[in-house]
C-alpha positions, 0 to 999 in steps of 0.5 A: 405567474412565470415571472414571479418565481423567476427569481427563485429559479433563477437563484437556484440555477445559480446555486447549483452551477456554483455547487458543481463548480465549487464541487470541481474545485474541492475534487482537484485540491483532495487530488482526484482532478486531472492534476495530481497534486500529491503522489504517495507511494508505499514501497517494500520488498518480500523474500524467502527467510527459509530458516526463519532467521527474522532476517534476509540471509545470503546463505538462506534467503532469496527474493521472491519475485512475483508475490502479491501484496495488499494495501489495506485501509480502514474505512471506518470503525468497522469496515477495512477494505483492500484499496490497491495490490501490487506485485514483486519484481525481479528484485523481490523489491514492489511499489503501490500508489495510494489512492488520493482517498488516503493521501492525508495523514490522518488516513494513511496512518489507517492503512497497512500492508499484507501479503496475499500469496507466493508463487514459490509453492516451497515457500508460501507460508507469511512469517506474520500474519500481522499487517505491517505498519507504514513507515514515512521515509520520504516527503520530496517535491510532492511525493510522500515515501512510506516503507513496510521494509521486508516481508518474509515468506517461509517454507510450511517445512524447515529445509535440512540444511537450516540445521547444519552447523559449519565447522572451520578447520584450524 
C-alpha cells in the first residue's frame, strides 16, 4: 500500500522543497535576504520658521534638533501605516531607510513624510499638517535618494520681533 502512494509523496516532497527554495530566492531579489540589493533613503531637514516666513531665515529661524519624523505609506486603499521615524540631528538635517516592502516605484510614491513632535516647547506647532510628498534626487550605485526638503515648526504665538521693521540711517 506504501509503495503506491510513494510517487505522490515523493512529488509532493519535492514540490515543496522547490516552493521554500524558490520562496528564498523571490525574499532576496525584493531585498529581504542577507544581501541587500537596494537601499532607499528619505532625507530631509526640520527647522523653526518663528515668523512663519514659509522659508529658512538667519534672523528668524533655526534648526531643530531632536525632532521625530514619520514615514507613512499606504498599504492599500484604506490602510496608511507609520513604517519608520527617524529623528533630527545636531544640523536639524535626518535620514530613514525605507523598508524593502516599498523600494518599487510604484509603493514609494505611496509614502509621505510627516512630522510627529518638537522638543522645543517654544516651537512645536507643524506649519502643514499636509504630509510632504517624496521627491527622487539620487539614483547612484544602488541607492535611491528621495528629498521631502524642509519641515517647518512654528511658535503656537508669533514672537514680537517678527514684527519690527529695521530702519537703515542714510
Amino acid at each position: 500500500m506504501a509503495s503506491k502512494y510513494l510517487p505522490v509523496i515523493l512529488l509532493l516532497g519535492f514540490l515543496l522543497i522547490k516552493s521554500i527554495k524558490g520562496r528564498a530566492e523571490s525574499l532576496d531579489f525584493a531585498g529581504y535576504g542577507e544581501e541587500k540589493l537596494s537601499n532607499v533613503v528619505v532625507v530631509g531637514n526640520v527647522f523653526c520658521d518663528a515668523c512663519v516666513k514659509h522659508q529658512f531665515s538667519q534672523e528668524s529661524s533655526h534648526v531643530i534638533p531632536g525632532a521625530l519624523i514619520a514615514l507613512e505609506c499606504s498599504i492599500n486603499r484604506k490602510t496608511r501605516a507609520s513604517v519608520t521615524v527617524a529623528e533630527s540631528d545636531e544640523y536639524g538635517d535626518f535620514t530613514m531607510d525605507v523598508p524593502s516592502l516599498f523600494h518599487l516605484e510604484e509603493r514609494i510614491n505611496r509614502c509621505s513624510v510627516s512630522l510627529v513632535s518638537s522638543p522645543e516647547g517654544s516651537c512645536n506647532a507643524p506649519s502643514t499638517t499636509a504630509p510632504s510628498k517624496l521627491a527622487l534626487i539620487a539614483n547612484s550605485n544602488g541607492v535611491r535618494t528621495y528629498t521631502v526638503g524642509s519641515l517647518r515648526y512654528h511658535p503656537q504665538d508669533i514672537p514680537g520681533f517678527c514684527y519690527m521693521t529695521t530702519v537703515r540711517k542714510a
